[in-house]
KOLKOL-720918 format. One record per residue: x, y, z of N, C-alpha, C, CB in turn; chain; residue number from 0. Coordinates in Angstrom, 2 decimals. Glycine has a CB too. Example, Ala and Ser with C-alpha at 12.3 -4.5 7.8 and 13.67 -1.06 7.14 Angstrom:
2
      nu      nv      nw     cau     cav     caw      cu      cv      cw     cbu     cbv     cbw mol seq
   13.19   -5.69    7.80   12.30   -4.50    7.80   13.20   -3.30    7.80   11.31   -4.47    9.05   A   0
   12.85   -2.25    7.08   13.67   -1.06    7.14   12.90    0.03    7.87   14.08   -0.60    5.72   A   1
END
This chain:
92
      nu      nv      nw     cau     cav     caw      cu      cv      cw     cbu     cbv     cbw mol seq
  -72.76   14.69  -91.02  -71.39   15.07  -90.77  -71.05   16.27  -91.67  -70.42   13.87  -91.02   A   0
  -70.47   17.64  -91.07  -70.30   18.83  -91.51  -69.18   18.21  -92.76  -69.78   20.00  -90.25   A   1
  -69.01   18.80  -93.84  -67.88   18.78  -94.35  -67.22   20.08  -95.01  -67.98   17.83  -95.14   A   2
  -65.80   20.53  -94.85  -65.07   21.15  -94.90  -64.84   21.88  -96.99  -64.03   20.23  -94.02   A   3
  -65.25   23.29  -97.07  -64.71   23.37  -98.18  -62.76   23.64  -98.13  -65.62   24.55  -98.83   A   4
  -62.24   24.39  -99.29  -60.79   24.83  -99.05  -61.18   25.83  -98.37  -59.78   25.16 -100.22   A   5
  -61.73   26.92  -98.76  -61.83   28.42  -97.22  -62.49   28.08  -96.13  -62.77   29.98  -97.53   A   6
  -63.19   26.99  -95.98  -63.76   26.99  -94.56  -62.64   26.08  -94.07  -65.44   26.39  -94.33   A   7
  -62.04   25.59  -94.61  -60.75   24.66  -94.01  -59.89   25.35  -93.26  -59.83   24.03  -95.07   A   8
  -59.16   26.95  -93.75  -57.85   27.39  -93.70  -58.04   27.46  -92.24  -57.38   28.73  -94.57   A   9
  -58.84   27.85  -91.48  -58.87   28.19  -90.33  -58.16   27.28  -89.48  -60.04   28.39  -90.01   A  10
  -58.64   25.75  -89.85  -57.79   24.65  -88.91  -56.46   24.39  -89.69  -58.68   23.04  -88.68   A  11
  -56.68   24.53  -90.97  -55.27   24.24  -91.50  -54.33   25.00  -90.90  -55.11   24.46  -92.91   A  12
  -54.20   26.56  -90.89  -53.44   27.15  -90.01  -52.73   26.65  -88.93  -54.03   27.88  -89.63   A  13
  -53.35   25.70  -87.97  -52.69   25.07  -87.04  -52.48   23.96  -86.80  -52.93   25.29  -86.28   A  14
  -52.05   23.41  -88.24  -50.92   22.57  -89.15  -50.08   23.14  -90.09  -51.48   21.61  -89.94   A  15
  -48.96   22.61  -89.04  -47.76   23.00  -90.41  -47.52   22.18  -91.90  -46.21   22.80  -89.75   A  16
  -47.53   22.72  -93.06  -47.60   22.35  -94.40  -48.27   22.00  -94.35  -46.99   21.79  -95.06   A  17
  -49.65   21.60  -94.33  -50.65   20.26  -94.57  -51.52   21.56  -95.59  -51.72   19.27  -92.70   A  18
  -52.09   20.87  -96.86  -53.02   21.88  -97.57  -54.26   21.18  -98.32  -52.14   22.74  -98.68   A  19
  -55.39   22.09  -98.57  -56.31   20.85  -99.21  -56.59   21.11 -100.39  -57.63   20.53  -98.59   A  20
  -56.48   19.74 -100.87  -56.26   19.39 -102.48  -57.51   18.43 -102.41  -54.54   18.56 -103.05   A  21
  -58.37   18.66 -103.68  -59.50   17.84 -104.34  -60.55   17.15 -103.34  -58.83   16.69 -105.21   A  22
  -60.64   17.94 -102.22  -61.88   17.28 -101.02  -60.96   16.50  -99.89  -63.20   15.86 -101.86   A  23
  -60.08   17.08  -99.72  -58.68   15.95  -98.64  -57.95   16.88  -98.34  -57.49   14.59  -99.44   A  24
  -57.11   16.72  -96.84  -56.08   17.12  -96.98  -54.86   16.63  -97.13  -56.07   17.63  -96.41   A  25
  -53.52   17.05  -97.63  -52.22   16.95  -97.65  -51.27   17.24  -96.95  -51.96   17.28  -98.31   A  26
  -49.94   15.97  -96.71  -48.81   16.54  -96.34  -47.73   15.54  -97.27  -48.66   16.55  -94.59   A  27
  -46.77   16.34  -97.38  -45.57   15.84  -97.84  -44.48   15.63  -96.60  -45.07   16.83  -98.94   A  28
  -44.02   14.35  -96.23  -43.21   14.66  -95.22  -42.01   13.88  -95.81  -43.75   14.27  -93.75   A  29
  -40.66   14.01  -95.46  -39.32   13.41  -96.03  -38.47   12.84  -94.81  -38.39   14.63  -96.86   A  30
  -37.96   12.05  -95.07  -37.06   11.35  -94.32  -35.96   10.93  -93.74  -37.09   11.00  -94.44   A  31
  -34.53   10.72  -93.56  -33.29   10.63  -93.89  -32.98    9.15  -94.77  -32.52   10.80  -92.53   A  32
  -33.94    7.91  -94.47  -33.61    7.61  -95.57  -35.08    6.03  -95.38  -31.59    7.39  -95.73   A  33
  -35.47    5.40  -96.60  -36.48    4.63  -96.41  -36.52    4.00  -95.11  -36.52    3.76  -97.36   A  34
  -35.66    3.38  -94.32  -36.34    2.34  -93.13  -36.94    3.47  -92.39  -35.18    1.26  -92.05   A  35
  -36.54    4.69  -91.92  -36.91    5.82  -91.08  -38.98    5.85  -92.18  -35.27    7.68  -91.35   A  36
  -38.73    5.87  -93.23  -40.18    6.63  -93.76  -40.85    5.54  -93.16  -40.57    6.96  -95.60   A  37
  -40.26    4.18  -94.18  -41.23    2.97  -93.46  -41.74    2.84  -92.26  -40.71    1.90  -93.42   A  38
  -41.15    3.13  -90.76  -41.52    3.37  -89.91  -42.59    4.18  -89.55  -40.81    3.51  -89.60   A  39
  -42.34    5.10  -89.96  -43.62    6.30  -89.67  -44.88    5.87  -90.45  -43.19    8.00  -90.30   A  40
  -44.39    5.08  -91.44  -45.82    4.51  -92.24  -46.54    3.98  -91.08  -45.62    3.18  -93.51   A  41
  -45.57    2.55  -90.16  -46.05    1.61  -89.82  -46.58    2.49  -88.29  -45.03    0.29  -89.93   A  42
  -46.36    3.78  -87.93  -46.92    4.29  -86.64  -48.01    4.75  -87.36  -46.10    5.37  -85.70   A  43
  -48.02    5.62  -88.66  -49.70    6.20  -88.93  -50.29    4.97  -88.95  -50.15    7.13  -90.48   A  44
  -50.31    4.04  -89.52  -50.76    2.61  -89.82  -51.69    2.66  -88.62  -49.52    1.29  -89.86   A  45
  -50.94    2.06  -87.25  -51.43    1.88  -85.99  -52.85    3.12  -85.66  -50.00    2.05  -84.96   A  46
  -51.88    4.20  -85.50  -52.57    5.15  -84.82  -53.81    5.22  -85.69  -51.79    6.49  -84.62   A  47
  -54.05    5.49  -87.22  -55.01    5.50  -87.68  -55.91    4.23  -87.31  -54.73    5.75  -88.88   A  48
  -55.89    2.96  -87.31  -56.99    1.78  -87.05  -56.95    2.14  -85.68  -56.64    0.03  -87.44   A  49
  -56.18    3.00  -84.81  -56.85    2.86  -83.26  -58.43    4.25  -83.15  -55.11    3.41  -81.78   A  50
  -57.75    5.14  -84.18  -59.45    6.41  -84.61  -60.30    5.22  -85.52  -58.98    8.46  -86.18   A  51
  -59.84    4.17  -86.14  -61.04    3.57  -87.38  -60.82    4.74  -88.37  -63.03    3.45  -86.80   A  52
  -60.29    5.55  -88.87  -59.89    6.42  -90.07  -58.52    6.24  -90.42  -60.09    7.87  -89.82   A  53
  -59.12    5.94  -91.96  -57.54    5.48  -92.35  -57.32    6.43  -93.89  -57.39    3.33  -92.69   A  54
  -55.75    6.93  -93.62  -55.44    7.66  -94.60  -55.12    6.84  -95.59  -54.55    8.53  -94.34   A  55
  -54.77    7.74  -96.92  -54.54    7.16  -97.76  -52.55    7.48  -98.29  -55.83    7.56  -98.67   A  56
  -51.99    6.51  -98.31  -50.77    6.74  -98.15  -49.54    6.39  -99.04  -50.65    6.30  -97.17   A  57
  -48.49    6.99  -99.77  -48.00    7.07 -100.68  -46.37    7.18 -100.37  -48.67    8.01 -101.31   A  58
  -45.37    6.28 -100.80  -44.38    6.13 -100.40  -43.18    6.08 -101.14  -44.54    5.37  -99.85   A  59
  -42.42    6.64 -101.65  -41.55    6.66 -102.58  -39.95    6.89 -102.07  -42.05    7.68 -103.49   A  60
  -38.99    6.11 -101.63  -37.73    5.97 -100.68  -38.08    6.61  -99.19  -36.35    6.84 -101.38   A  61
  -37.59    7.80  -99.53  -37.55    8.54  -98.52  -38.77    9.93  -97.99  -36.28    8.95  -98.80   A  62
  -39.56    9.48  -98.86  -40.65   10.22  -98.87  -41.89    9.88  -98.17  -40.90   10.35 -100.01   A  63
  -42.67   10.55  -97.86  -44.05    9.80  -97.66  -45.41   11.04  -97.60  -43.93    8.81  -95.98   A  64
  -46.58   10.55  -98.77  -47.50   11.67  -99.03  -48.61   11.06  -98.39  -47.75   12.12 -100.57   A  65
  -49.28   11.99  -97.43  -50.00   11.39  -96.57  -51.45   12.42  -96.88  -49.21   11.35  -94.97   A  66
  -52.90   11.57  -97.45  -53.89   12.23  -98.15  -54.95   11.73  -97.03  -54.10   11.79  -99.83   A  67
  -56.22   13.00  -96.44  -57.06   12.43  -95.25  -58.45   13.13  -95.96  -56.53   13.05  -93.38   A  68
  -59.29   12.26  -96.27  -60.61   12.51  -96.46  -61.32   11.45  -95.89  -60.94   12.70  -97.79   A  69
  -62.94   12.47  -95.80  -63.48   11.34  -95.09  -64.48   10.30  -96.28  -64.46   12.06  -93.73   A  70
  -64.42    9.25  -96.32  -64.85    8.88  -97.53  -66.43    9.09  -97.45  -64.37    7.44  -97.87   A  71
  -66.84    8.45  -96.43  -68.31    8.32  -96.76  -68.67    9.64  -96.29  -69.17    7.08  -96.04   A  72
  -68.45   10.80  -96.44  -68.83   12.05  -96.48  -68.60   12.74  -97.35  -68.55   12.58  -95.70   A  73
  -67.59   12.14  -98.29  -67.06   12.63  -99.65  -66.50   14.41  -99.35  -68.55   12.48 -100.98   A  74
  -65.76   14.15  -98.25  -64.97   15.50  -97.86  -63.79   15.25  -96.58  -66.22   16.71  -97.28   A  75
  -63.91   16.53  -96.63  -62.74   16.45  -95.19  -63.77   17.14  -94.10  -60.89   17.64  -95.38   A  76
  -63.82   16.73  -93.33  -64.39   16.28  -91.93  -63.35   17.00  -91.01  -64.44   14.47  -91.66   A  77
  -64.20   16.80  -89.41  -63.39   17.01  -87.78  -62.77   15.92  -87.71  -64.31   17.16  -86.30   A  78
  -63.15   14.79  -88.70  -62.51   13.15  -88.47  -60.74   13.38  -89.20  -63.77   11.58  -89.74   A  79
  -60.72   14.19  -90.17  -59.68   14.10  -90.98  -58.49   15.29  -90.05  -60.25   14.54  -92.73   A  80
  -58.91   16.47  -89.68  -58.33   17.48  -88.74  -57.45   16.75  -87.49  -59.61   18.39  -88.12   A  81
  -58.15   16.07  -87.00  -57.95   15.00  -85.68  -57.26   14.18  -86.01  -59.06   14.28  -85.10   A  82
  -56.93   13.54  -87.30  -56.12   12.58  -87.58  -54.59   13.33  -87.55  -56.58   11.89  -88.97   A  83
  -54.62   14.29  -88.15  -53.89   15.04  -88.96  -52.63   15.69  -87.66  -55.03   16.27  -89.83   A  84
  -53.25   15.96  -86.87  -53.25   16.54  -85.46  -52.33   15.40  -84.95  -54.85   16.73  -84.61   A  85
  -52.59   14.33  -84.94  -52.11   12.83  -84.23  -51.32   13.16  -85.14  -52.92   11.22  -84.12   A  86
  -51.19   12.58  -86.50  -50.08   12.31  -87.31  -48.57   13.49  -86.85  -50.76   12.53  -89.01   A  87
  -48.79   14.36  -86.47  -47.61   15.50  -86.43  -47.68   15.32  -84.82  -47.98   17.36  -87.21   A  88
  -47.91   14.49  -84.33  -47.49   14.21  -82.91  -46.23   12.70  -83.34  -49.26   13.71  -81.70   A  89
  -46.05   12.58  -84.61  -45.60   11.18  -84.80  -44.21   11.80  -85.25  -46.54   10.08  -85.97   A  90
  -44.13   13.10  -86.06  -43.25   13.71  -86.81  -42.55   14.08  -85.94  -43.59   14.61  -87.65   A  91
END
C-alpha cells in the first residue's frame, strides 16, 4: 500500500477544504452550533467509517470536533484515508 508524504499529499489535499497533514495523518477541525449538533456528526462518521472498515481517530470538545485519518498498518496516509475524508465532507 502506497503511502502519502506532506508534498505528495497536497495534490489531493487541494480538493479538500481545510483538511492538512500533520505527523503521517490527515486533519480537520470542524465546529458546530452547539454539542448535540457535534455529537451527531460524531455518531454519522462513526457509521460511515465501520461501513469502509477505516476508522478515524476522533476528538471532541463541546462544540468542536478534530477529526485525524491515518492508515495504521501502513504507518501513513493512504487512498484509504483520502476516501474517507471525501465521505466525511459529504456529512458536513
Amino acid at each position: 500500500m502506497e503511502t502519502y508524504n506532506k508534498k505528495t499529499a497536497q495534490s489531493v489535499l487541494s480538493q479538500l477544504e481545510n483538511w492538512s497533514f500533520e505527523n503521517d495523518g490527515i486533519e480537520k477541525k470542524f465546529q458546530f452550533k452547539n454539542f448535540n449538533q457535534a455529537l451527531a456528526f460524531i455518531v454519522q462518521v462513526g457509521l460511515l467509517a465501520e461501513t469502509k472498515n477505516h476508522h478515524p481517530e476522533l476528538f471532541n470538545v463541546y462544540n468542536k470536533v478534530n477529526i485525524r485519518l491515518s492508515t495504521h498498518d501502513a504507518k501513513g496516509v493512504t487512498d484509504k484515508d483520502f476516501e474517507l475524508a471525501k465521505a466525511i465532507e459529504k456529512l458536513f
